[in-house]
N, C-alpha and C positions, 0 to 999 in steps of 0.2 A: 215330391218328385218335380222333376221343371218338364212344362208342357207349354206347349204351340195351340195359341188360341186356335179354338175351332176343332182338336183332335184330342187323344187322347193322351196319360203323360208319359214320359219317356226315362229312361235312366240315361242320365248327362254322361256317365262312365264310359258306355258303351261307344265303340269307334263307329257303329254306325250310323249315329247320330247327324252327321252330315249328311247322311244319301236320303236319310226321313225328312229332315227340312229340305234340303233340295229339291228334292221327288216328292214333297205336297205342296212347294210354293209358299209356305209357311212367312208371314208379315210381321207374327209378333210373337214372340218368343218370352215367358212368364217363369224365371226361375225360382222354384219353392222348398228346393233342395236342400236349405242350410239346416240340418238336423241340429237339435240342441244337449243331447245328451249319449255318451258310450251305449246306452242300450238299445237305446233306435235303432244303432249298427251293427250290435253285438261287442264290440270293442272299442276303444281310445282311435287306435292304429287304423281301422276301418270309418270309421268316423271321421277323421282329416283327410281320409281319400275319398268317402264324398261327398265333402264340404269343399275344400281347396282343388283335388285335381277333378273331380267333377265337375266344378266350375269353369278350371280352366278350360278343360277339352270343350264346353257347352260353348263358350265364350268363342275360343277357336272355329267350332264349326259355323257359328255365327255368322264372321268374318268372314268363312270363305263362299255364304250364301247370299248373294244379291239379293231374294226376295227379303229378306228380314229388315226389316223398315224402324222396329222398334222392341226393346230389351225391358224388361221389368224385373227386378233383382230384390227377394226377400235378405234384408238383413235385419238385428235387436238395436235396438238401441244401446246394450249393454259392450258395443264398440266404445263407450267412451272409458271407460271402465268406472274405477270407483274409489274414491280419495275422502280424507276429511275436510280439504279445501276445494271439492268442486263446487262450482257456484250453482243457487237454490233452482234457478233456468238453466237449461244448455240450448242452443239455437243449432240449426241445421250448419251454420257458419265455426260453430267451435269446434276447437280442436281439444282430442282427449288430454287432459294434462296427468292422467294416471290411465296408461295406453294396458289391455290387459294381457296379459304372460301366458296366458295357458286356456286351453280350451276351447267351447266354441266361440266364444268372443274373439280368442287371438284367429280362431280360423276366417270367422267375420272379417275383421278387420283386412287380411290376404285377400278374401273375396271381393273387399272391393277395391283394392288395389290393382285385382286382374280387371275388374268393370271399368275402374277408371282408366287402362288402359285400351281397354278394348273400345270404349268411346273417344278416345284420341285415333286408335287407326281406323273406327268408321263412324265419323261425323257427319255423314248423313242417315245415319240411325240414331234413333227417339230414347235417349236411356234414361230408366228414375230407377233409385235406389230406396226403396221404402225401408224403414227405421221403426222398427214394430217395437212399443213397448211390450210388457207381459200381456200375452195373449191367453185370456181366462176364457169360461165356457164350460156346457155340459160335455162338450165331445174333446176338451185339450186336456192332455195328460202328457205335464212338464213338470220340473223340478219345481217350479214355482209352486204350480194346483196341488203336487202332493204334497210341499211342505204344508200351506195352507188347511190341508183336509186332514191334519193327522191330530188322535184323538188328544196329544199332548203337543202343543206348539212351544217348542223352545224357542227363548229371546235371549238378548245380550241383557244385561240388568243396567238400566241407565238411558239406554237408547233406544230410541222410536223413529226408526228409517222411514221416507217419505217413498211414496211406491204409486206406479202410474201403471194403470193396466187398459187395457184393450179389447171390448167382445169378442170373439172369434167370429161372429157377423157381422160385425162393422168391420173387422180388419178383412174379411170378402168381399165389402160395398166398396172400400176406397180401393183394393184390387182394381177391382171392376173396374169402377170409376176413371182410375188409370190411365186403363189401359183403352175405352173408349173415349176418353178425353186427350190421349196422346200427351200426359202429363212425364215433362222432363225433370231431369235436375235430384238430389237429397231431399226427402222430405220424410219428419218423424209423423209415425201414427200414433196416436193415443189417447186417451178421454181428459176431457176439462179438467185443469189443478192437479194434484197428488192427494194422494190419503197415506195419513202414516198408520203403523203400521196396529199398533193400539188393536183404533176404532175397526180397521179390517179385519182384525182374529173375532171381534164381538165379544159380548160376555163372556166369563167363565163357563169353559163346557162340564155337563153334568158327567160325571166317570162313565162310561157304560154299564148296565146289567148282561152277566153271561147268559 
């Protein structure tokens, strides 16, 4: 959910979202609302409303709150999409050349399109857009972790994807970090190099015993 340092968190949906940052003076506002799967939501259709118009109204009320000084906006990296000719680096400065169609990624992508316009009409607010690769962990449970944990992991026969993941504690240190440092501007998160994807399934798993 997207919360106001200092309080508790709030659903971005709700119209009275303005009257709670107004009426707590609220300075920085930490949106974490970008869900990554229908189930989170219960559906596709509930999922893009609130990822996209939860954003927007969040962003909205923002705008019409002078205390808010500074914006922090959870998005994946998985904005840039995914091609055979994307190159082995992507920098904070590329552009997707295979932009993605569907899902939370294309919602992503909407999202910060409302960010980057909402830091053109208030330029005197702090915005950073943090770019989470897969965020792994004992407490995350995503498409990613359960593909990963299933007692049979299917692969393409040929290909060995390169994959960059993320603690879910270190992706709350550089949060943090942030948002106490008043860090502006895109910036990806994610751990040293890539691992493909081989060496991260490990050995052959034993079958289970019933």
């Amino acid at each position: 959910a997207s919360g106001a340092a200092g309080s508790s968190g709030a659903d971005s949906r709700n119209p009275a979202v303005t009257k709670v940052l107004g009426g707590t003076g609220v300075g920085t506002v930490v949106h974490m609302g970008v869900i990554a799967t229908p189930r989170q939501a219960g559906n596709r259709s509930v999922m893009k409303d609130i990822n996209v118009i939860g954003t927007m109204q969040l962003l909205g009320a923002c705008q019409r709150v002078d205390s808010v000084r500074q914006v922090v906006v959870k998005s994946p990296a998985a904005v840039y999409g995914s091609g055979p000719r994307d190159p082995a680096l992507i920098t904070e400065d590329s552009s997707p050349r295979h932009p993605p169609t569907s899902g939370w990624a294309k919602d992503s992508l909407e999202v910060e399109e409302y960010v980057r316009g909402f830091a053109r009409r208030r330029p005197d607010v702090g915005v950073a857009t943090l770019r989470f690769a897969n965020i792994v962990g004992p407490g995350m449970r995503t498409g990613m972790t359960s593909y990963l944990m299933m007692p049979i992991v299917p692969t393409v026969l040929g290909f060995d994807p390169r994959l960059q993941f993320v603690h879910e504690e270190d992706a709350l240190e550089v949060t943090r970090r942030v948002v106490l440092q008043r860090t502006t501007g895109t910036l990806h998160v994610a751990g040293d190099g890539a691992l493909l994807l081989s060496p991260a399934l490990g050995p052959p798993r034993a079958p289970r015993v019933p």
